[in-house]
Phi, psi and omega in degrees: 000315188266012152299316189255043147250007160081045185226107189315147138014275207276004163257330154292322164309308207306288196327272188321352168270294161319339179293310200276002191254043158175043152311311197275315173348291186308309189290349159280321163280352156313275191320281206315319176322293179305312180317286168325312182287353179270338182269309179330286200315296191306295145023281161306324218251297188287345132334314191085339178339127197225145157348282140035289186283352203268341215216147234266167165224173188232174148073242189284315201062046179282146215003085166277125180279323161276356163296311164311293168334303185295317187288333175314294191306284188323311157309297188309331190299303186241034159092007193258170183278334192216181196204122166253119159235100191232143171280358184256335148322135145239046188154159226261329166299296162008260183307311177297348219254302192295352129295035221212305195269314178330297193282285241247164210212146197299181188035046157273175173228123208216141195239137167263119132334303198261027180057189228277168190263197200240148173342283175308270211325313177289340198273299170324280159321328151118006183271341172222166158095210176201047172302117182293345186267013208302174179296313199284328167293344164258033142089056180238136201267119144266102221241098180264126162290138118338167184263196171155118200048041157074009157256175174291155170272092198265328150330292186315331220255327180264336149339293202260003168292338178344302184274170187271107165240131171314316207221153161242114199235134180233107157266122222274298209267229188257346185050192172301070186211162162273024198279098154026134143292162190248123178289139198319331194275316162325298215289322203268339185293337206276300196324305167337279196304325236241312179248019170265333179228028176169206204241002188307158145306080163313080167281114171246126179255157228236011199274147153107341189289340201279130167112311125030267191231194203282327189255140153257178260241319206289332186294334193251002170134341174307121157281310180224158169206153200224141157175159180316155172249022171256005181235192213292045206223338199268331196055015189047032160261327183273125207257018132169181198147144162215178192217166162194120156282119190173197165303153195298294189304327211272341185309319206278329165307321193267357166282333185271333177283330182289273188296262178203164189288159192105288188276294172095222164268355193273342165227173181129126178289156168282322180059020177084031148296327172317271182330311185271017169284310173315265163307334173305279199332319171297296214276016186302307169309311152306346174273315201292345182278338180286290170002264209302299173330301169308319200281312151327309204292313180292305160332333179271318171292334179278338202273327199267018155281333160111344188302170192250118187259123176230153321316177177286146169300357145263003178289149192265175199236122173245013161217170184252041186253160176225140180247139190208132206248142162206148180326319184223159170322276198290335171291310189278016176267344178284318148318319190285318190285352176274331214273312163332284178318326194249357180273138180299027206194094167056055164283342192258011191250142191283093186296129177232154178304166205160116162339097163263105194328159163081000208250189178233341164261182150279181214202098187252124219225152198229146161183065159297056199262169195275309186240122227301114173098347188301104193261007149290341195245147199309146168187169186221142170209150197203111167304171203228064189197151174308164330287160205270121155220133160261125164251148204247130184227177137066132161232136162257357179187123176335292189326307173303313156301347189273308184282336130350251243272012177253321187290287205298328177326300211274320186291301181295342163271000000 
């Protein structure tokens, strides 16, 4: 088939030699893989999911059973007393802005760990943009740590618990930057110090990470934690949607900023959502493993390709974005259109740069997806400012990423 799609020999060979050289890669993320689908199942099974749970509620959606079930599940997963899993999140800034709004109260104070935030984030806090609703309009102090050497600063970190902070906020993964995700051996030295020297709150967002790596950050010390279910929690089945995990309170607080105080958790309809909410989670671990392969796949062909790749395929991964660096403007707009050219979904639309809410450039996003944005599913996106990167996220079937990246070889040769 990718002979009468027009893909030479020697680009097939190149790929497939890239296969047999990152066997054990692959095989260690089968085992991550398994782990998770056996912690997933045992989940379900203590839950109770029953058909049963398949079925909607209207209106206020006061005793849903499969919404109880699902949130059930969701604790149980990742280890917390309680779980908000809602389709009326939209999105993975979202689900953090209700933990955010949740927690914090004016003239509190909340410390960014992980140095400036990803573009929406920043628009939220009130650090870029003119939002009347931004965090700093409601006199909430934001306190950014700097990185250092593309990690947390952890010295820097106890400096600044000196002073009284509410919150402690980490973003795991790297967003539009070139900085490393931070991997569970970072996360747990920072939370330690962090609740070795105050009462603050670990908050974490936790999108592109779940699933990842053998621990998530709530087994270590994380109080809430927030990401998409159009990202890997979703299994690219759940058609939107957010989640937050943690302590029982702080979880039922960022429940009163999505509804209302008073109301909570106790209402909000399902809308025939449960189920396929329900199954991406189960099918969650197999889609992060087609991801993480792919992202692997490219990372190897590409860096012995000479492009500059972060991480490298032997560097370790604690998310599923892979950053691919190119020279120029029009090769990476030539990338996004090859990752475009290969998706079942509007293979045939020209990806052009374009305004986005929350950003500050333009924005070129390849997404041929089942579900509008979904980055459990392959896509690639990139601002349209120096240094050139495109990030590549989410797979739902290997097979697709392989022939993307056999595409763009053949376009580029």
């Amino acid at each position: 088939m990718y002979k009468e799609l027009g893909i030479d020999n020697n680009l097939i060979d190149e790929v497939q030699k890239a296969e047999h050289n990152l066997k054990e890669q692959f095989r260690e993320l089968e085992s991550i893989c398994e782990l998770w689908s056996i912690r997933i199942l045992d989940a379900f099974r203590k839950a109770r999911v029953s058909e049963y749970s398949f079925f909607s509620s209207s209106g206020y959606g006061y005793n849903d059973q499969g919404r109880e079930a699902l949130e059930e599940v969701y604790s149980k997963v990742f280890g917390t007393e309680s779980a908000l899993v809602r389709p009326h999140i939209v999105s993975g800034t979202h689900a953090i802005t209700l933990g955010l709004k949740g927690v914090l109260r004016p003239f509190d104070r909340v410390l960014i760990a992980t140095g400036l935030p990803y573009d929406t984030m920043q628009s939220v806090m009130g650090l870029s943009g003119n939002s009347p609703s931004a965090l700093k309009e409601y006199h909430i102090e934001i306190d950014v740590l700097p990185l250092k050497d593309g990690g947390i600063d952890l010295e820097g970190l106890k400096n600044k618990l000196l002073s009284p902070a509410k919150m402690v906020y980490f973003q795991r993964s790297r967003g539009y930057s070139d900085r490393p995700s931070l991997d569970s051996n970072t996360m747990k030295k920072a939370m330690e110090i962090v609740h070795d020297l105050s009462d603050a709150v670990c908050f974490i967002d936790n999108c592109y990470g779940e699933f990842v790596e053998r621990e998530e950050p709530t087994f270590y010390g994380a109080d809430l934690m927030a990401g998409s279910l159009i990202k890997n929690p979703g299994g690219g089945l759940a058609q939107s949607g957010g989640y937050l995990v943690g302590q029982a309170d702080l979880v039922e607080l960022a429940a009163e900023a999505l509804t209302a105080p008073g109301l909570g958790s106790e209402v909000g309809a399902s809308l025939n959502q449960t189920k396929s909410v329900l199954q991406g989670l189960y099918q969650a671990p197999l889609m992060v493993l087609q991801a993480m392969k792919s992202a692997l796949l490219f990372s190897h062909v590409l860096q012995n390709r000479g492009y500059w790749v972060s991480p490298t395929s032997k560097e370790r991964r604690s998310d599923t974005v892979q950053l691919i660096g190119f020279e120029s403007q029009s090769e990476l707009i030539n990338f996004c259109r090859a990752i475009q050219y290969c998706s079942p979904v509007d293979s045939f639309v020209t990806p052009e740069p374009a305004p986005m809410p929350g950003y500050d450039s333009q924005v070129i996003m390849a997404a041929g997806t089942f579900v509008q944005g979904a980055t459990s599913e392959l896509s690639a996106d990139a601002p349209l400012r120096e240094p050139y990167r495109a990030y590549l996220q989410g797979s739902l079937n290997y097979f697709q990423s392989k022939l993307a990246l056999l595409e763009f070889l053949r376009k580029i040769a």
